[in-house]
C-alpha positions in Angstrom: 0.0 0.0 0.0 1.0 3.4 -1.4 0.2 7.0 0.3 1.0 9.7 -2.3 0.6 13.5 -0.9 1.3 16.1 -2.9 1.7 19.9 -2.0 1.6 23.3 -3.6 4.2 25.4 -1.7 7.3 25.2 0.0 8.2 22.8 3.5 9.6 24.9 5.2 8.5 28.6 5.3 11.5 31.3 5.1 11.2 33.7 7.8 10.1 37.3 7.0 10.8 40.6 9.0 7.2 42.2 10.2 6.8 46.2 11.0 6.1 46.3 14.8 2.1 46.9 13.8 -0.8 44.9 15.1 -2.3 44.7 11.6 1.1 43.2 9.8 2.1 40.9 13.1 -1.6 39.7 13.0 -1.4 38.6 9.5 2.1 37.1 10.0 0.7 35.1 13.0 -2.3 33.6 11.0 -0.2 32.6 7.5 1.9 30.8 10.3 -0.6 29.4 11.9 -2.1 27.7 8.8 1.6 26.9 7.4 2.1 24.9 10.6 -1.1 23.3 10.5 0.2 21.7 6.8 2.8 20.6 8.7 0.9 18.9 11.1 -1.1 17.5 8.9 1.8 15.8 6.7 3.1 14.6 10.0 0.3 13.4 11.0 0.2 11.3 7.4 3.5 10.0 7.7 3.0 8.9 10.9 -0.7 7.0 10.4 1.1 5.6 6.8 4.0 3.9 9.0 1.4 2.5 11.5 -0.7 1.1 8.2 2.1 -0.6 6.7 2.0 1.8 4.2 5.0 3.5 2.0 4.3 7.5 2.0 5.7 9.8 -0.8 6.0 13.3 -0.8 6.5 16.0 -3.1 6.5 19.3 -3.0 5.8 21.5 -6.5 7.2 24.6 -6.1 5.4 28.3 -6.1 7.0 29.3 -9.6 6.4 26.4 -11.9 6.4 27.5 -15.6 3.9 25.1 -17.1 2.6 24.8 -20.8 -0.6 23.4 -21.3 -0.1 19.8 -23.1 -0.2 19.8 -26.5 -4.3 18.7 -28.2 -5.6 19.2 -24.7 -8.7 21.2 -25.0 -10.8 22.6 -21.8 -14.0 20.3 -23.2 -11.9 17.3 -22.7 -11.3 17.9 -18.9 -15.0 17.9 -18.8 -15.3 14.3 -19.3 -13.6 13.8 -17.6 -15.7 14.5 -14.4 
C-alpha cells in the first residue's frame, strides 16, 4: 500500500521581517498558523502511513512552476472527464 501526498508550496517557510504593527504581526501570525497546520497534517500522514504498513511519498511543486498546457488538450476534454 502506497500513500502519495502532494503539496503546492514550499516545506519549510522562510522567515520574514514584520513592522512592529498589530495589523502586519496579525497577519504574520495567521499565514503561520495555517503553514504549521500543513505541517501537522503531513506529519500526521507520515505517521498514520508507517502505522498502516504503508510507504508515504511526498513531493512538493514549487510556487513558480512555468507550465505549458499539453499539446491537443482542450478545456472540453477535462469535462469528461468529471
Amino acid at each position: 500500500m502506497d500513500l502519495f501526498t502532494i503539496s503546492n508550496g514550499p516545506l519549510v517557510r522562510p522567515g520574514e521581517l514584520v513592522r512592529a504593527r498589530a495589523l502586519d504581526i496579525a497577519q504574520q501570525a495567521v499565514a503561520t498558523m495555517v503553514f504549521s497546520m500543513m505541517q501537522d497534517d503531513l506529519l500526521h500522514m507520515f505517521i498514520m502511513s508507517r502505522a498502516w504498513g504503508a510507504d508515504f511519498h511526498y513531493v512538493c511543486i514549487p510556487e513558480v512552476l512555468d507550465l505549458e498546457d499539453p499539446p491537443g488538450f482542450e478545456s472540453e476534454d477535462s469535462a469528461e472527464l468529471f
